[in-house]
C-alpha positions in Angstrom: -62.5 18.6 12.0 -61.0 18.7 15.6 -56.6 18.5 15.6 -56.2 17.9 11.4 -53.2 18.3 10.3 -51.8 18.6 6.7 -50.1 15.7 7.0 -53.0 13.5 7.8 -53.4 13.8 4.0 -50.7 11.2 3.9 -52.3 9.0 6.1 -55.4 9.1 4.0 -52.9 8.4 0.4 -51.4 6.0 2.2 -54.1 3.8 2.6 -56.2 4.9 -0.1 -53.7 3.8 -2.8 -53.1 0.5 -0.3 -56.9 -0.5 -0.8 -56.7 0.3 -4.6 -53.9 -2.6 -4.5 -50.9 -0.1 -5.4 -47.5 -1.6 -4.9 -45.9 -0.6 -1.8 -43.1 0.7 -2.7 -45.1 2.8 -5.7 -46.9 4.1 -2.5 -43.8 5.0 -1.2 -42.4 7.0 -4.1 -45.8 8.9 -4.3 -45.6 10.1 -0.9 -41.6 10.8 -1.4 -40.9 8.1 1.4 -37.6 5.8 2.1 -37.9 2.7 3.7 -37.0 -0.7 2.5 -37.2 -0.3 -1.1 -34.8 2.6 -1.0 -32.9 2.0 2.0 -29.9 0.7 3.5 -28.0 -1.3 0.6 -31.4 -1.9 -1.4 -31.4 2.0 -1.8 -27.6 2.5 -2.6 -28.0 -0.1 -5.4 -31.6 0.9 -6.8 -32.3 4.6 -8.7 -35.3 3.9 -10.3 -38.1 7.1 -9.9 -41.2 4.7 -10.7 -42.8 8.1 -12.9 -44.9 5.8 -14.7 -45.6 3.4 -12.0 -46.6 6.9 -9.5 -48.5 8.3 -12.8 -51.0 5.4 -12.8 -51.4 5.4 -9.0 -52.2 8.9 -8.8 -54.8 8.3 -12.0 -56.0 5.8 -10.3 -56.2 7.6 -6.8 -58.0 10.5 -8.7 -60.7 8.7 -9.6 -61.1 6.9 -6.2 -61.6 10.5 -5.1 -63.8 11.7 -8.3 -66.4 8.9 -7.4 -66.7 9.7 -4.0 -67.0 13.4 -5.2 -69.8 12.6 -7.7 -71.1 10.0 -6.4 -70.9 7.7 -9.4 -69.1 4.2 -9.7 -65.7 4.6 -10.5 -65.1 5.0 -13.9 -62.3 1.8 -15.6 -59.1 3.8 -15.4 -56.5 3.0 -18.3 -52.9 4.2 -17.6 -52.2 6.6 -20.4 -48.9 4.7 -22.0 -51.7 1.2 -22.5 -54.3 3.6 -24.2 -52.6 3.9 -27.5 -52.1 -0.1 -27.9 
């Protein structure tokens, strides 16, 4: 591939986790990004890390990926803390 960069990886998370319909500003925290959610007085007022939101994402994302890998359907994903109800 022609001019890729490392950071095109973000690009490609970015709008990966957008299409699997991940919150925004979940999207955000994975890619360790401030804008709106954390910025200005929304971000001197809000401390949240959104682990467990950011922990299903990136399950989520890493199946995306698997199935593209394998070339199998992607396989239900269950975030870890709903498995033992």
């Amino acid at each position: 591939m022609k001019d890729w960069r490392l950071h095109d990886l973000r690009h490609t998370i970015s709008t990966g986790l957008h299409e699997l319909r991940i919150e925004p500003h979940v999207v955000e925290a994975v890619l360790n990004h401030v804008s709106g959610h954390k910025d200005g007085v929304a971000g001197r007022y809000n401390h949240a890390q959104y682990r467990g939101p950011m922990q299903a994402a990136l399950i989520k994302w890493a199946a995306h990926v698997e199935s593209i890998v394998s070339g199998k359907p992607q396989r239900k994903v269950i975030h870890p803390t709903h498995s033992a109800r």
